[in-house]
C-alpha positions in Angstrom: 139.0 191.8 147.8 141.1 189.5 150.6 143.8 191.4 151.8 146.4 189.7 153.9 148.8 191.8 155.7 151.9 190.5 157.7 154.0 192.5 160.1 156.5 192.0 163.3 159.5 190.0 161.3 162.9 191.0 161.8 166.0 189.9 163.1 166.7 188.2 166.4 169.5 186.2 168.2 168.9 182.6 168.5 166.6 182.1 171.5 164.9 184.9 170.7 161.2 185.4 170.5 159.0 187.6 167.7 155.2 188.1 167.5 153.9 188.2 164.3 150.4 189.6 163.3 148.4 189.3 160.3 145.6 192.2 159.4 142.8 190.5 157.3 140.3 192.1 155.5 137.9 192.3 152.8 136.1 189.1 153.7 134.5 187.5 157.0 137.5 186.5 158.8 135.4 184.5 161.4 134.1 182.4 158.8 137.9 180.8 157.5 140.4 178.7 159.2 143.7 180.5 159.0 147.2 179.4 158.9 150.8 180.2 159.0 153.1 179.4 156.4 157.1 179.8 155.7 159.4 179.5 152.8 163.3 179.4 153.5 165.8 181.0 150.7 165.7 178.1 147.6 163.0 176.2 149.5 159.4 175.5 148.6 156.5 177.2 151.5 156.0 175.3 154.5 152.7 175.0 156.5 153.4 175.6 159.8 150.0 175.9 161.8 146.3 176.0 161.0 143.6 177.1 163.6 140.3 176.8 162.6 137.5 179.7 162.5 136.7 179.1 165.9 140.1 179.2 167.6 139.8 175.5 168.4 141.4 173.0 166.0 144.8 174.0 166.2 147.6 171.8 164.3 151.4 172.6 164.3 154.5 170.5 162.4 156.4 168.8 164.8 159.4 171.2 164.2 157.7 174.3 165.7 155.5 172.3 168.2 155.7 173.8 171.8 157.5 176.8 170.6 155.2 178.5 168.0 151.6 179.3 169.0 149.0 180.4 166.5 146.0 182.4 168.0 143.3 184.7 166.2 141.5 188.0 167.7 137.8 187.7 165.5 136.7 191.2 166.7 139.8 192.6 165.4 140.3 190.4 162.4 143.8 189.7 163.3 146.2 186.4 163.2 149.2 186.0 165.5 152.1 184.0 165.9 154.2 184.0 168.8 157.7 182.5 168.0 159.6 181.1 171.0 163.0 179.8 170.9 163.8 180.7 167.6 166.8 179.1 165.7 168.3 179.9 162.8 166.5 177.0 160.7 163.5 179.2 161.4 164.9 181.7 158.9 162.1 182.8 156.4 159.7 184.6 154.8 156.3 183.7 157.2 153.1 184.5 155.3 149.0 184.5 156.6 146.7 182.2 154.6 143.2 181.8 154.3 141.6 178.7 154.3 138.1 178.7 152.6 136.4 176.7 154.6 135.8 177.2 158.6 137.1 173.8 159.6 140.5 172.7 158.5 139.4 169.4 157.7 142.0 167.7 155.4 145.4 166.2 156.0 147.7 168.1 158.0 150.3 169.3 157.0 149.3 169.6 153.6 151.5 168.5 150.8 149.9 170.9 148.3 148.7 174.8 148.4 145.4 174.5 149.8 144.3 177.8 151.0 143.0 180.9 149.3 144.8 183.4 149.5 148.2 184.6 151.0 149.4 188.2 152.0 153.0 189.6 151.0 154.7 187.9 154.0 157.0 189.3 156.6 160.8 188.2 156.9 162.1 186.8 159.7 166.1 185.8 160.1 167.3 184.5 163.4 171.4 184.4 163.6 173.5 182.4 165.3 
């Protein structure tokens, strides 16, 4: 059974920084691209990064570009995000996703749901 598990939300000033993890398990973590995703109070989720099984094929949205970075650690079967700069438009719940394939290899960012499975998400609310 995937299990997704998100932790290190919280609140921060604007400017701030957090480091979110994501514990996977239940399935071969080095075999699925990965991604980050948010969803704002009234708001649909938002696909923030992918990074593909490999580490390599990293994509961001242009609103977190240069301040978010998505990384993986396959021997510990963990997912990070490391949020620079935050503001409060980055105010939301941020969930881990699997993607079932190794490669992300469709269009980016995706307009749809297209990964797997999701974990319970972490909130994270940066004030003014």
């Amino acid at each position: 059974q995937v299990q997704l598990v998100e932790s290190g939300g919280g609140l921060v000033q604007s400017g701030g920084s957090l480091r979110l993890s994501c514990a996977a398990s239940g399935f071969t973590f080095s075999r699925h691209a990965m991604a980050w995703g948010r969803q704002a109070p009234g708001k649909g989720i938002e696909w923030i990064s992918v990074i593909d099984s490999d580490g390599d094929g990293i994509r961001y949205i242009d609103s977190v570009e240069g301040r978010f970075t998505i990384s993986r650690d396959n021997a510990k079967n963990m997912l990070y995000l490391q949020m620079n700069n935050l503001t409060p438009e980055d105010t939301a719940v941020y969930y881990c996703a699997q993607f079932l394939f190794p490669s992300y290899g469709i269009k980016w960012p995706p307009k749809d749901n297209p990964f797997d499975a999701r974990g319970q998400g972490t909130q994270v609310t940066v004030s003014s």
